[in-house]
C-alpha atoms as an extended CHARMM CRD file, in Angstrom:
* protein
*
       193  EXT
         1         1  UNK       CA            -47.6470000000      -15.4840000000       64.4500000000  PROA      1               0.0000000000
         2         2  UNK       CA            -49.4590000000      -12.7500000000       65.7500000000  PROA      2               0.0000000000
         3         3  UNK       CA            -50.9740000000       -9.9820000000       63.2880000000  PROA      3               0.0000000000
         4         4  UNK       CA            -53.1170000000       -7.0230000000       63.0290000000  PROA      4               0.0000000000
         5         5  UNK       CA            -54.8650000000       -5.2390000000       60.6800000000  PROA      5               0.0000000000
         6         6  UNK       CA            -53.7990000000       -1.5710000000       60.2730000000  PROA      6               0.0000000000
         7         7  UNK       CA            -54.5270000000        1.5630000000       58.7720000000  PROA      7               0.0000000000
         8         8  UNK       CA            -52.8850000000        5.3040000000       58.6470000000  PROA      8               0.0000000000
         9         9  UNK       CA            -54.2260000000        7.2590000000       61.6070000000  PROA      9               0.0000000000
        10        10  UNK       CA            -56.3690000000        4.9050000000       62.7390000000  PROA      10              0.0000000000
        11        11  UNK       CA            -57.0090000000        2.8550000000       65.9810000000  PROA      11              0.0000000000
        12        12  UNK       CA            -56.4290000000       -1.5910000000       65.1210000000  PROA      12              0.0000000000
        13        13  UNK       CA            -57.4310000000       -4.1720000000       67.3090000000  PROA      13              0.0000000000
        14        14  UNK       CA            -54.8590000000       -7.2580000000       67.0260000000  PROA      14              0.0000000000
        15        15  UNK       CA            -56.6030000000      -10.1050000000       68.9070000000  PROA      15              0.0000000000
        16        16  UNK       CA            -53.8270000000      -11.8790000000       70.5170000000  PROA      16              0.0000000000
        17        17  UNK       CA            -55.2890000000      -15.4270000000       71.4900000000  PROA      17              0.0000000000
        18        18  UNK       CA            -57.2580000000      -14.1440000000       74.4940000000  PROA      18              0.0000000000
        19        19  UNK       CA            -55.6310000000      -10.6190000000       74.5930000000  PROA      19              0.0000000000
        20        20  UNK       CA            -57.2580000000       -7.9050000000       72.5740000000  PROA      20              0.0000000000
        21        21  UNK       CA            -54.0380000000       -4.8490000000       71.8180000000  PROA      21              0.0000000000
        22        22  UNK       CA            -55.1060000000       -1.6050000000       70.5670000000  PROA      22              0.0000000000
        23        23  UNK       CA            -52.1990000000        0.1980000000       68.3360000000  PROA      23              0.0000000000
        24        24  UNK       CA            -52.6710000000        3.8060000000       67.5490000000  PROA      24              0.0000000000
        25        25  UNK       CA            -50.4430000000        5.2510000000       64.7170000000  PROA      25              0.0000000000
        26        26  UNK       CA            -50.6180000000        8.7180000000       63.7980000000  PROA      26              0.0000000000
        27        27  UNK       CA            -48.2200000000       11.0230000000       62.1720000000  PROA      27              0.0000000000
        28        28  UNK       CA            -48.4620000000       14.2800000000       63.8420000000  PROA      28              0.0000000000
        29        29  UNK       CA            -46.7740000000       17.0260000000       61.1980000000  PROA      29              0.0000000000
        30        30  UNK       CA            -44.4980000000       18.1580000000       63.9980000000  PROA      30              0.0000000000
        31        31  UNK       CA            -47.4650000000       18.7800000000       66.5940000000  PROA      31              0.0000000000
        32        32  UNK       CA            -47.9870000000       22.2660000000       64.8570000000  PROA      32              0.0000000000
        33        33  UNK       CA            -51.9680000000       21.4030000000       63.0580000000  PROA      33              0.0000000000
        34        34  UNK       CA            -52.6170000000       22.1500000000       59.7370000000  PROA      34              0.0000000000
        35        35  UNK       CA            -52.8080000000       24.7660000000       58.3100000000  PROA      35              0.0000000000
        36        36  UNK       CA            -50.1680000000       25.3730000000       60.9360000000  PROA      36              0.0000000000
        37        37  UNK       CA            -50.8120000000       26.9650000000       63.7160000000  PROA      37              0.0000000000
        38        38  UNK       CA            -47.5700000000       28.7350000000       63.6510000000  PROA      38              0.0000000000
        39        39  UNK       CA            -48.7420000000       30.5740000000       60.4450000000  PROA      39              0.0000000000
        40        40  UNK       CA            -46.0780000000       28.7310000000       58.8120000000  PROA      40              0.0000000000
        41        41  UNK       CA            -44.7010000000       25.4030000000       58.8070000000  PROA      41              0.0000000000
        42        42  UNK       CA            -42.1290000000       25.0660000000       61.6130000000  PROA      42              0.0000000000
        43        43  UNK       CA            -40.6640000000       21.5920000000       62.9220000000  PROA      43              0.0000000000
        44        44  UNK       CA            -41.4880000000       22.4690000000       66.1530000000  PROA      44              0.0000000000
        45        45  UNK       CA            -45.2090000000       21.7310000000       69.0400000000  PROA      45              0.0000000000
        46        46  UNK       CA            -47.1320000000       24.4000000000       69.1870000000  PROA      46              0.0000000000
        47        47  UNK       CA            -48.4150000000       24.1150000000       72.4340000000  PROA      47              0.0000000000
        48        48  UNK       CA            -52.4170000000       23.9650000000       71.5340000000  PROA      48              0.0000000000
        49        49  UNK       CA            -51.7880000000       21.2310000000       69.3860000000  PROA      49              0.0000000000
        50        50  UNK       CA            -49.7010000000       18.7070000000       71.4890000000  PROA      50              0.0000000000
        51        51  UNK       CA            -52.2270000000       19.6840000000       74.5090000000  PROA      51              0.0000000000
        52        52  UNK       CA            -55.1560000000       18.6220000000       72.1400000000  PROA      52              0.0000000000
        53        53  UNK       CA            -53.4120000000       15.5780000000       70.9900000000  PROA      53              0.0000000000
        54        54  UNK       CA            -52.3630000000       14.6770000000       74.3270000000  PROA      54              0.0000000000
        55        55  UNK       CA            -56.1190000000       14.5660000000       75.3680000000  PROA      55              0.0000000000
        56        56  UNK       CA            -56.7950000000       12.5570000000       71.7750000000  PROA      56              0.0000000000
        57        57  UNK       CA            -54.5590000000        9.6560000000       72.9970000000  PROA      57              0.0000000000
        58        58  UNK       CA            -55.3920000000        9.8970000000       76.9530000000  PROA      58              0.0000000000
        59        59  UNK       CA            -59.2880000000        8.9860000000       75.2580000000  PROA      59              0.0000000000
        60        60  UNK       CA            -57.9300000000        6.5240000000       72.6700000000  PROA      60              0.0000000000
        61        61  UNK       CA            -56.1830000000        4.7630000000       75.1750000000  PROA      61              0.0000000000
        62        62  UNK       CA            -53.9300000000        2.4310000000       73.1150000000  PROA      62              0.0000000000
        63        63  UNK       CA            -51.3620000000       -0.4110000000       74.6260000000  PROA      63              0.0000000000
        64        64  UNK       CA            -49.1990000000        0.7300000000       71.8910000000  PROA      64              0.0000000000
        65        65  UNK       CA            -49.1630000000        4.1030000000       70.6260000000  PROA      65              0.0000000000
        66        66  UNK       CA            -46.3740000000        4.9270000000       67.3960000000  PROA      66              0.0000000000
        67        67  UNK       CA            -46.0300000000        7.9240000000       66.2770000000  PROA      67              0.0000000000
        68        68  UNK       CA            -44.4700000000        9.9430000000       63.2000000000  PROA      68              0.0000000000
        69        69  UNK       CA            -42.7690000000       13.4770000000       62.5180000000  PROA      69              0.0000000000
        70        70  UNK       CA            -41.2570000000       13.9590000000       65.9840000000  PROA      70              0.0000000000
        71        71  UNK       CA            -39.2450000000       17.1850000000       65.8010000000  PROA      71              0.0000000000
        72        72  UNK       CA            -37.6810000000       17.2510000000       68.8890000000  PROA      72              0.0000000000
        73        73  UNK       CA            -36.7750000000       13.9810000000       71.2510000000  PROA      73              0.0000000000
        74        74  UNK       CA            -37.6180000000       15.9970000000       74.1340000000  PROA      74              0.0000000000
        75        75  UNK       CA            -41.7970000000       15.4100000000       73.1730000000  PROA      75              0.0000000000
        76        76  UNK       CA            -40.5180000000       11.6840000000       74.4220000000  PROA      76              0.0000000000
        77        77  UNK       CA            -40.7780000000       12.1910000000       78.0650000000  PROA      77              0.0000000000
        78        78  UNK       CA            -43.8300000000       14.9550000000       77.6670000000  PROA      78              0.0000000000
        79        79  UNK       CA            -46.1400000000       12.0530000000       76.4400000000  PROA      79              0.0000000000
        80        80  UNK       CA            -44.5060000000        9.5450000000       78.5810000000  PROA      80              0.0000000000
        81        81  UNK       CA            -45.2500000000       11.4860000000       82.0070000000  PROA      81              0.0000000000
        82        82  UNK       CA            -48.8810000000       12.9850000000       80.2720000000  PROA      82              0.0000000000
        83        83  UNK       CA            -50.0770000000        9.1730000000       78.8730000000  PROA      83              0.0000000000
        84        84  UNK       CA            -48.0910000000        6.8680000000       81.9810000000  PROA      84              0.0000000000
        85        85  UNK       CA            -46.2900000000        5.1930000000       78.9650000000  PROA      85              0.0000000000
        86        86  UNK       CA            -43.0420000000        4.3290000000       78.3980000000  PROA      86              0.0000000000
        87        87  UNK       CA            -41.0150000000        4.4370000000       75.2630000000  PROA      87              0.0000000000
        88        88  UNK       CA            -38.3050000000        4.9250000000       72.6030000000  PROA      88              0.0000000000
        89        89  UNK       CA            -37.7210000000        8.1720000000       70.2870000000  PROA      89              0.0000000000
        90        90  UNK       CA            -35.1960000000        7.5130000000       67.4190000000  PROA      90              0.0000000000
        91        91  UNK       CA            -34.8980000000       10.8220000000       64.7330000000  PROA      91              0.0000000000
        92        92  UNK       CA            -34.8850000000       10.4330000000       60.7640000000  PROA      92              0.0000000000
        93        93  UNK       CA            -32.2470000000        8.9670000000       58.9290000000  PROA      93              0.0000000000
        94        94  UNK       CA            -31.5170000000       11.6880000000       56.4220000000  PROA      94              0.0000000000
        95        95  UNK       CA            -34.0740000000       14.2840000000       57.7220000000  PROA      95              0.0000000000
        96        96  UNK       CA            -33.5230000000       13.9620000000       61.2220000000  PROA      96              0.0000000000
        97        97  UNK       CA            -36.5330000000       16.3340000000       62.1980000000  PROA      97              0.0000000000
        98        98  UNK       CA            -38.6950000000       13.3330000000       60.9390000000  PROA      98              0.0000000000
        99        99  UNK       CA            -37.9050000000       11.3880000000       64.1090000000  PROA      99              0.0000000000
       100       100  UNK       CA            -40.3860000000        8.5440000000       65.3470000000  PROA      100             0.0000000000
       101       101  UNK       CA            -41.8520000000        7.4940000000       68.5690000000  PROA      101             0.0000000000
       102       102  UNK       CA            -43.4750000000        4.0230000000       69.8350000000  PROA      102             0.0000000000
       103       103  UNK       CA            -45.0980000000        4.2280000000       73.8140000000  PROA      103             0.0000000000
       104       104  UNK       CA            -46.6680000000        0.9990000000       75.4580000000  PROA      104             0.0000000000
       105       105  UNK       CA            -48.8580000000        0.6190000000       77.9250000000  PROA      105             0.0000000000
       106       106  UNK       CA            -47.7760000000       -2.0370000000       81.0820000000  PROA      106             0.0000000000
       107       107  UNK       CA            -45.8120000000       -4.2980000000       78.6210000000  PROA      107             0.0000000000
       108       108  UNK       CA            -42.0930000000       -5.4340000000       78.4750000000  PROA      108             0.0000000000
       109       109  UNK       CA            -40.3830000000       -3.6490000000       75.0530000000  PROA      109             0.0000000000
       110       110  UNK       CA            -37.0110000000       -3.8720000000       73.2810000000  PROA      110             0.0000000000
       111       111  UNK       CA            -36.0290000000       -1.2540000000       70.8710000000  PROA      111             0.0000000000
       112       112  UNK       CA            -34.1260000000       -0.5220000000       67.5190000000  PROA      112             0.0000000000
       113       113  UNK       CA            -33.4430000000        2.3640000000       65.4420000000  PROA      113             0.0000000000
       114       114  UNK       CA            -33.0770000000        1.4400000000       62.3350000000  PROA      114             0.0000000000
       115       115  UNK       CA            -33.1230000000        4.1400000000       59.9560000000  PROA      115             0.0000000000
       116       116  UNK       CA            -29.5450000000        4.3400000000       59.4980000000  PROA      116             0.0000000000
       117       117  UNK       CA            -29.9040000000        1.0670000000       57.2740000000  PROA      117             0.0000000000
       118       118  UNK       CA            -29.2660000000        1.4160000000       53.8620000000  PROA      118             0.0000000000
       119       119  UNK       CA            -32.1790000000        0.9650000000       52.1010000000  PROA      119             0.0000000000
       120       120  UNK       CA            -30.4470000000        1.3490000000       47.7820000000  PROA      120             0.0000000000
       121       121  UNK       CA            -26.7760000000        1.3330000000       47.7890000000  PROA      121             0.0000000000
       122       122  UNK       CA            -25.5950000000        4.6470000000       49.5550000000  PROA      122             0.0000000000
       123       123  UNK       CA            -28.7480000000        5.5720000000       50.7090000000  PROA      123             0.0000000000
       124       124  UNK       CA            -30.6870000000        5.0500000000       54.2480000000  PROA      124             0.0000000000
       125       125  UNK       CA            -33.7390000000        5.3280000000       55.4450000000  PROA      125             0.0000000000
       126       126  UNK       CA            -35.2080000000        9.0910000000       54.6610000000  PROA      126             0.0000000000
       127       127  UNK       CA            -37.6600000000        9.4790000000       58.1870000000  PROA      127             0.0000000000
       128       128  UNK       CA            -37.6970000000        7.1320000000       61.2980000000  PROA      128             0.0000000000
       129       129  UNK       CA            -37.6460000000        3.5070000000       61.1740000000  PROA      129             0.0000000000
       130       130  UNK       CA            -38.2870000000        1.8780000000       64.5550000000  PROA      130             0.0000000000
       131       131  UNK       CA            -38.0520000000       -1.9190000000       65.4070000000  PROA      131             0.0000000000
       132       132  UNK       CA            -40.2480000000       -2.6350000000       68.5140000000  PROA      132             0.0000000000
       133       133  UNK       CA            -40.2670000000       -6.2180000000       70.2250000000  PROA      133             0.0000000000
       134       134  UNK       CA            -42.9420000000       -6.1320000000       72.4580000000  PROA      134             0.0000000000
       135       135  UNK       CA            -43.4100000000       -8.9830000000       74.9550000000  PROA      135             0.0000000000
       136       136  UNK       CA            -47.0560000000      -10.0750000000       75.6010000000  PROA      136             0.0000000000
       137       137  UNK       CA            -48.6940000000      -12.2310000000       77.5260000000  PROA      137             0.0000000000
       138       138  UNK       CA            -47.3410000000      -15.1890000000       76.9320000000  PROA      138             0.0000000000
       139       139  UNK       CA            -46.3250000000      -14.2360000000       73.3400000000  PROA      139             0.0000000000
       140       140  UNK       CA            -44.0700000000      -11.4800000000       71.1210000000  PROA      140             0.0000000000
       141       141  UNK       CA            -45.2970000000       -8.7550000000       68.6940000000  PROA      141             0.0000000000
       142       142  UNK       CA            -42.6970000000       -7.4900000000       66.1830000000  PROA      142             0.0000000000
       143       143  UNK       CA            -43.3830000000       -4.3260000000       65.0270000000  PROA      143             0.0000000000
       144       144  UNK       CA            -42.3510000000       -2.1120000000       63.0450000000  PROA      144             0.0000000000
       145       145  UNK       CA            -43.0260000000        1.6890000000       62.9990000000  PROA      145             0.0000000000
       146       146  UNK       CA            -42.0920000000        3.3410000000       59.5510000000  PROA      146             0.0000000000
       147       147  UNK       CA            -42.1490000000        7.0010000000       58.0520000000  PROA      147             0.0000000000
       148       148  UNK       CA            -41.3840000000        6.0840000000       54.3360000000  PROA      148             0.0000000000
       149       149  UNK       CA            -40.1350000000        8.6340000000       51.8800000000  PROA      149             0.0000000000
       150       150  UNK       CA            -42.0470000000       11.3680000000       50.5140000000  PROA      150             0.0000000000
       151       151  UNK       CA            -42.1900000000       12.6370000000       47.1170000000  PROA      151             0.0000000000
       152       152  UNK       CA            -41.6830000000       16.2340000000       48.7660000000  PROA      152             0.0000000000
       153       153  UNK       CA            -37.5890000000       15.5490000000       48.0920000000  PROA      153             0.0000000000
       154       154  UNK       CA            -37.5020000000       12.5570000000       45.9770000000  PROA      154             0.0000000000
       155       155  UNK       CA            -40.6870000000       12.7630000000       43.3790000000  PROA      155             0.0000000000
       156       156  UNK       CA            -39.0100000000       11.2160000000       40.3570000000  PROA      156             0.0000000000
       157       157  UNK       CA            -37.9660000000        8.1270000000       42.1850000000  PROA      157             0.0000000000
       158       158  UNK       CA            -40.0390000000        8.2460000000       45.4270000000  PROA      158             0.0000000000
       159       159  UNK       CA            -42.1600000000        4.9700000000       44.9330000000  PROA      159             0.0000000000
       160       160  UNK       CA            -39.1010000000        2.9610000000       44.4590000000  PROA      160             0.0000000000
       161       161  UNK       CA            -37.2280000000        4.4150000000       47.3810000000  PROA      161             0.0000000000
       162       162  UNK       CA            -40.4380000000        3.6460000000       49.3060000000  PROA      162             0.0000000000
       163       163  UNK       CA            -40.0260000000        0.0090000000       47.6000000000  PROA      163             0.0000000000
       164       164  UNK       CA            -36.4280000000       -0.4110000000       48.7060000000  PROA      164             0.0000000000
       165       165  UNK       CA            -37.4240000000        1.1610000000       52.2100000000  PROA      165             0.0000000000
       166       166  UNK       CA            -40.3620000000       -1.3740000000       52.6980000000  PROA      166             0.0000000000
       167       167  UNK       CA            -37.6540000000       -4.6030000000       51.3550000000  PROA      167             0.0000000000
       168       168  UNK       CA            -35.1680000000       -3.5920000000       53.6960000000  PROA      168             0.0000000000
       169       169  UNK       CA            -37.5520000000       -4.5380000000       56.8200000000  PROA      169             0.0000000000
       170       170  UNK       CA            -37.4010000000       -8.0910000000       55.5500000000  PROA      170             0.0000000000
       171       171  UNK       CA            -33.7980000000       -8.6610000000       54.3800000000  PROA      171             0.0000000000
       172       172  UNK       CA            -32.0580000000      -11.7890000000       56.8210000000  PROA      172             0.0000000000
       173       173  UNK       CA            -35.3730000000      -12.8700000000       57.1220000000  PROA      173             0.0000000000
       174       174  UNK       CA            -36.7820000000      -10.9670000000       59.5530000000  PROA      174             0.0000000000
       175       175  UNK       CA            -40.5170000000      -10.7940000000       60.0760000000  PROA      175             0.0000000000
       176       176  UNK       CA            -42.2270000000       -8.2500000000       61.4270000000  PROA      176             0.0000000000
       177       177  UNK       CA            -45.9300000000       -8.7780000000       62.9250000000  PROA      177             0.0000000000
       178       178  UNK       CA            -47.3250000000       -5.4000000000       62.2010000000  PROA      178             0.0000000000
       179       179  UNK       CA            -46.0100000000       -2.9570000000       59.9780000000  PROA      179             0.0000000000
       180       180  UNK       CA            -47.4840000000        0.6290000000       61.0620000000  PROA      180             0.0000000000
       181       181  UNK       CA            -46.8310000000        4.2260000000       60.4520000000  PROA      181             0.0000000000
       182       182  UNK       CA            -47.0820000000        6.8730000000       57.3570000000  PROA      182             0.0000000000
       183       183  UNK       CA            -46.1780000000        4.7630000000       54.4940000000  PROA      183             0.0000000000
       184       184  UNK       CA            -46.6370000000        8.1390000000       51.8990000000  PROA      184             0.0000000000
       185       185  UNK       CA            -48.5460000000        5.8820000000       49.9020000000  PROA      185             0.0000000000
       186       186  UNK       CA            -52.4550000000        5.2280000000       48.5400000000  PROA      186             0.0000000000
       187       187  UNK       CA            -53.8230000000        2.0710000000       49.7480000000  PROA      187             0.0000000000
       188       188  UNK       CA            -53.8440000000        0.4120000000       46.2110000000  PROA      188             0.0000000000
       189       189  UNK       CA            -50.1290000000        1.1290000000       45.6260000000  PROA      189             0.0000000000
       190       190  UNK       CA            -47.2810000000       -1.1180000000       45.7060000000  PROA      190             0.0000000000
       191       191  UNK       CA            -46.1200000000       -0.0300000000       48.8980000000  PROA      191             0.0000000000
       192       192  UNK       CA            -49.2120000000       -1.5670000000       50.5310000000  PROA      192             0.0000000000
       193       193  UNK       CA            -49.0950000000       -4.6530000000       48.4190000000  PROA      193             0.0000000000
Protein backbone atom coordinates (compact mmCIF):
# COMPACT_ATOMS: atom_id res chain seq x y z
CA UNK A 1 0.00 0.00 0.00
CA UNK A 2 1.44 3.11 -0.82
CA UNK A 3 0.96 6.26 1.60
CA UNK A 4 1.94 9.73 2.27
CA UNK A 5 1.95 12.00 4.84
CA UNK A 6 -0.08 15.20 4.20
CA UNK A 7 -0.91 18.45 5.38
CA UNK A 8 -3.32 21.55 4.24
CA UNK A 9 -1.35 23.73 1.85
CA UNK A 10 1.59 22.09 2.09
CA UNK A 11 4.09 20.24 -0.24
CA UNK A 12 4.34 15.84 0.96
CA UNK A 13 6.82 13.61 -0.20
CA UNK A 14 5.26 9.92 -0.55
CA UNK A 15 8.32 7.66 -1.08
CA UNK A 16 7.09 5.11 -3.41
CA UNK A 17 9.68 2.13 -3.14
CA UNK A 18 12.37 3.86 -5.20
CA UNK A 19 10.13 6.74 -6.50
CA UNK A 20 9.95 9.87 -4.42
CA UNK A 21 6.07 11.86 -5.55
CA UNK A 22 5.61 15.30 -4.47
CA UNK A 23 1.67 16.23 -3.96
CA UNK A 24 0.81 19.83 -3.60
CA UNK A 25 -2.72 20.63 -2.21
CA UNK A 26 -3.86 24.02 -1.84
CA UNK A 27 -7.22 25.55 -1.73
CA UNK A 28 -7.10 28.70 -3.62
CA UNK A 29 -10.42 30.89 -2.36
CA UNK A 30 -11.42 31.23 -5.99
CA UNK A 31 -7.88 32.63 -7.18
CA UNK A 32 -9.08 36.16 -5.93
CA UNK A 33 -6.23 36.55 -2.53
CA UNK A 34 -7.34 37.54 0.61
CA UNK A 35 -8.46 40.13 1.57
CA UNK A 36 -9.73 39.87 -1.98
CA UNK A 37 -8.35 41.51 -4.44
CA UNK A 38 -11.61 42.25 -6.00
CA UNK A 39 -12.49 44.43 -2.92
CA UNK A 40 -15.04 41.93 -2.28
CA UNK A 41 -15.38 38.34 -2.35
CA UNK A 42 -16.27 37.20 -5.89
CA UNK A 43 -16.07 33.41 -7.14
CA UNK A 44 -14.15 34.41 -9.83
CA UNK A 45 -9.49 34.73 -10.76
CA UNK A 46 -8.44 37.84 -10.49
CA UNK A 47 -5.83 37.87 -12.82
CA UNK A 48 -2.75 38.92 -10.33
CA UNK A 49 -3.55 36.18 -8.25
CA UNK A 50 -3.77 33.10 -10.62
CA UNK A 51 -0.51 34.70 -12.43
CA UNK A 52 1.23 34.61 -8.92
CA UNK A 53 -0.01 31.21 -8.16
CA UNK A 54 0.79 29.96 -11.45
CA UNK A 55 4.51 30.93 -10.80
CA UNK A 56 4.01 29.30 -6.99
CA UNK A 57 3.37 25.84 -8.58
CA UNK A 58 5.77 26.22 -11.82
CA UNK A 59 8.60 26.54 -8.54
CA UNK A 60 6.91 23.85 -6.41
CA UNK A 61 6.96 21.59 -9.12
CA UNK A 62 4.71 18.75 -7.86
CA UNK A 63 3.88 15.24 -9.85
CA UNK A 64 0.52 15.77 -8.48
CA UNK A 65 -0.92 19.01 -7.87
CA UNK A 66 -4.96 19.06 -6.26
CA UNK A 67 -6.51 21.85 -5.85
CA UNK A 68 -9.72 23.39 -4.05
CA UNK A 69 -12.38 26.29 -4.68
CA UNK A 70 -12.27 26.22 -8.49
CA UNK A 71 -14.90 28.72 -9.65
CA UNK A 72 -14.89 28.24 -13.08
CA UNK A 73 -13.80 24.79 -15.08
CA UNK A 74 -12.31 26.90 -17.62
CA UNK A 75 -8.99 27.59 -14.93
CA UNK A 76 -8.60 23.62 -16.02
CA UNK A 77 -6.89 24.09 -19.25
CA UNK A 78 -5.14 27.64 -18.04
CA UNK A 79 -2.96 25.58 -15.54
CA UNK A 80 -2.78 22.65 -17.76
CA UNK A 81 -1.12 24.63 -20.81
CA UNK A 82 0.86 27.18 -17.97
CA UNK A 83 2.23 23.92 -15.64
CA UNK A 84 2.48 21.06 -18.91
CA UNK A 85 0.02 19.00 -16.70
CA UNK A 86 -2.80 17.24 -17.42
CA UNK A 87 -5.96 16.82 -15.47
CA UNK A 88 -9.59 16.56 -14.29
CA UNK A 89 -11.94 19.54 -12.94
CA UNK A 90 -15.22 18.24 -11.33
CA UNK A 91 -17.50 21.38 -9.54
CA UNK A 92 -19.17 21.11 -5.93
CA UNK A 93 -21.88 18.98 -5.16
CA UNK A 94 -24.31 21.42 -3.63
CA UNK A 95 -22.19 24.62 -4.12
CA UNK A 96 -21.03 24.07 -7.44
CA UNK A 97 -18.61 27.19 -7.42
CA UNK A 98 -16.55 24.99 -4.94
CA UNK A 99 -15.33 22.82 -7.82
CA UNK A 100 -11.93 20.80 -7.46
CA UNK A 101 -8.98 20.15 -9.58
CA UNK A 102 -6.14 17.28 -9.51
CA UNK A 103 -3.04 17.86 -12.44
CA UNK A 104 -0.14 15.19 -12.77
CA UNK A 105 2.93 15.41 -14.01
CA UNK A 106 4.07 12.48 -16.89
CA UNK A 107 1.86 9.80 -15.16
CA UNK A 108 -1.12 7.63 -16.41
CA UNK A 109 -4.55 8.91 -14.32
CA UNK A 110 -8.18 7.75 -14.10
CA UNK A 111 -10.76 10.03 -12.75
CA UNK A 112 -14.06 10.25 -10.65
CA UNK A 113 -16.30 12.86 -9.50
CA UNK A 114 -17.75 11.94 -6.73
CA UNK A 115 -19.45 14.60 -4.99
CA UNK A 116 -22.78 13.75 -6.10
CA UNK A 117 -22.63 10.78 -3.46
CA UNK A 118 -24.78 11.01 -0.72
CA UNK A 119 -22.94 11.48 2.14
CA UNK A 120 -26.43 11.44 5.23
CA UNK A 121 -29.58 10.35 3.70
CA UNK A 122 -30.66 13.12 1.12
CA UNK A 123 -27.67 14.91 1.26
CA UNK A 124 -24.30 14.89 -1.02
CA UNK A 125 -21.22 16.02 -0.87
CA UNK A 126 -21.25 20.07 -0.12
CA UNK A 127 -17.68 21.07 -2.32
CA UNK A 128 -15.68 18.77 -4.74
CA UNK A 129 -14.86 15.29 -4.10
CA UNK A 130 -12.40 13.84 -6.62
CA UNK A 131 -11.26 10.12 -6.91
CA UNK A 132 -7.82 10.00 -8.67
CA UNK A 133 -6.14 6.54 -9.65
CA UNK A 134 -2.87 7.36 -10.55
CA UNK A 135 -0.64 4.71 -12.16
CA UNK A 136 3.06 4.72 -11.06
CA UNK A 137 5.86 3.09 -11.78
CA UNK A 138 5.19 -0.12 -11.36
CA UNK A 139 2.48 0.59 -8.71
CA UNK A 140 -1.14 2.61 -8.08
CA UNK A 141 -1.85 5.64 -5.80
CA UNK A 142 -5.52 6.14 -4.82
CA UNK A 143 -6.24 9.40 -3.98
CA UNK A 144 -8.56 11.26 -2.97
CA UNK A 145 -8.96 15.09 -3.22
CA UNK A 146 -11.71 16.48 -0.77
CA UNK A 147 -13.25 20.03 0.05
CA UNK A 148 -15.32 19.02 3.20
CA UNK A 149 -18.13 21.15 4.49
CA UNK A 150 -17.78 24.36 6.10
CA UNK A 151 -19.48 25.69 9.01
CA UNK A 152 -20.10 28.94 6.78
CA UNK A 153 -23.75 27.10 5.78
CA UNK A 154 -24.00 24.27 8.09
CA UNK A 155 -22.46 25.47 11.72
CA UNK A 156 -24.85 23.57 13.96
CA UNK A 157 -24.16 20.27 12.36
CA UNK A 158 -20.97 20.91 10.30
CA UNK A 159 -18.53 18.41 12.12
CA UNK A 160 -20.87 15.61 11.57
CA UNK A 161 -21.55 16.37 7.95
CA UNK A 162 -17.74 16.53 7.68
CA UNK A 163 -17.93 12.98 9.59
CA UNK A 164 -20.43 11.50 7.16
CA UNK A 165 -18.42 13.20 4.20
CA UNK A 166 -15.04 11.63 5.37
CA UNK A 167 -17.15 7.78 5.93
CA UNK A 168 -18.50 7.96 2.64
CA UNK A 169 -14.83 7.68 0.98
CA UNK A 170 -14.62 4.27 2.59
CA UNK A 171 -18.10 2.70 2.23
CA UNK A 172 -17.72 -0.86 -0.21
CA UNK A 173 -14.46 -0.93 1.06
CA UNK A 174 -12.66 1.24 -0.82
CA UNK A 175 -9.26 2.49 0.24
CA UNK A 176 -7.83 5.40 -0.64
CA UNK A 177 -3.85 5.94 -0.36
CA UNK A 178 -3.82 9.60 0.36
CA UNK A 179 -6.56 11.60 1.43
CA UNK A 180 -5.72 15.43 0.53
CA UNK A 181 -7.46 18.69 0.26
CA UNK A 182 -9.28 21.37 2.74
CA UNK A 183 -10.79 19.16 5.25
CA UNK A 184 -12.40 22.59 7.26
CA UNK A 185 -11.07 21.04 10.19
CA UNK A 186 -8.15 21.60 13.13
CA UNK A 187 -5.64 18.95 13.10
CA UNK A 188 -6.76 17.46 16.53
CA UNK A 189 -10.40 17.07 15.40
CA UNK A 190 -12.25 14.08 14.48
CA UNK A 191 -12.11 14.70 10.97
CA UNK A 192 -8.34 14.10 11.03
CA UNK A 193 -8.59 11.17 13.34
Amino acid sequence: MLTARRRRDDVSPCHCGEMTLTIVTHNTYWFQGWPSLWGEERQEAHPEILSALLQLYERLRPDILCLQEIPDPALLATLEDALHMRGFYAPGGILGAYGGIVLVRGLGAEYEDCAMTEVIPGRVFERSCIRARIELAGATLHLVNVHLASDRYVSERGETIRLAEIAALFRGGLRPDAIVGDFNARSDSLVYR
